[in-house]
N, C-alpha and C positions, 0 to 999 in steps of 0.2 A: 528089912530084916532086923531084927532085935537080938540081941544074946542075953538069956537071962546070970549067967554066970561062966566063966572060964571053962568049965565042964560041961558044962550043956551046949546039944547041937544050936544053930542057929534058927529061931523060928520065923513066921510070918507076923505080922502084926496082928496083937490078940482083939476080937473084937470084944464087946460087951453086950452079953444079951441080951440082959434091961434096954439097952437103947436101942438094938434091934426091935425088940418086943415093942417099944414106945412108939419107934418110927411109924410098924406099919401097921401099930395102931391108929394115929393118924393120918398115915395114910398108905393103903394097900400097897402092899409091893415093896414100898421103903427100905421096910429093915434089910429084905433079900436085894436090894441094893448096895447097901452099906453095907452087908456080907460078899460085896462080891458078884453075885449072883442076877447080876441085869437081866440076859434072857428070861429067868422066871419070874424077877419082880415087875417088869413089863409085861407079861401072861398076864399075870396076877391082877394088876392095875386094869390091865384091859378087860377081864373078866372081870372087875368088878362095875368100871364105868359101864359094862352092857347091862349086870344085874341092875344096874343103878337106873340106867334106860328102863327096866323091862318094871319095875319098882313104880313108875310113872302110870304104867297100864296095869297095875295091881298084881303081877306074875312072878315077879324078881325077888321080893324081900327076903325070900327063904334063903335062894341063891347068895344073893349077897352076905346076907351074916354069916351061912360056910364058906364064903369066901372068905372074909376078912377075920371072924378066928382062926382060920386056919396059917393064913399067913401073917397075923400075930405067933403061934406058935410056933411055926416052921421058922421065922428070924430066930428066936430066942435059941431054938434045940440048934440050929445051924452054928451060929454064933458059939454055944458052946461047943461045939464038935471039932469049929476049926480051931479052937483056944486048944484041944485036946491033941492037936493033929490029925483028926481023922479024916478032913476033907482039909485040901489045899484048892485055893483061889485061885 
């Protein structure tokens, strides 16, 4: 827990979107790790390693890139949500 001033409640450690965003840029699931959030960045990771499988017999590529914008994005909005309070880890 952090205190940002005398006055203010106690919060959780703030994450940083950018590095969310970064992580699971390179590598799915990441960021929602580093937020926290292991059950869905392991989803995530797993659904992507299948697209990735399926990418091989030409079927996955679509799959895979909504996969992994997606959780490029979901890190980042997460990341800022719990800096906001809105989700606790």
């Amino acid at each position: 827990f952090i205190q940002m001033s005398p006055d203010e409640p106690y919060i959780r450690d703030r994450k940083s979107p950018g590095l969310a965003a970064i992580l699971s840029f390179l590598i799915v699931g990441l960021g929602q790790i580093y937020n926290g959030q292991i059950g869905k960045g392991l989803l995530l990771l797993l659904g992507a390693i299948i697209s990735g499988v399926l990418v091989m017999i030409f079927i996955g590529i679509i799959f895979w890139i909504i996969i992994w914008v997606y959780a490029i994005y979901d890190a980042y909005d997460t990341a800022k949500r719990i800096n906001l309070g809105e989700i606790i880890t």
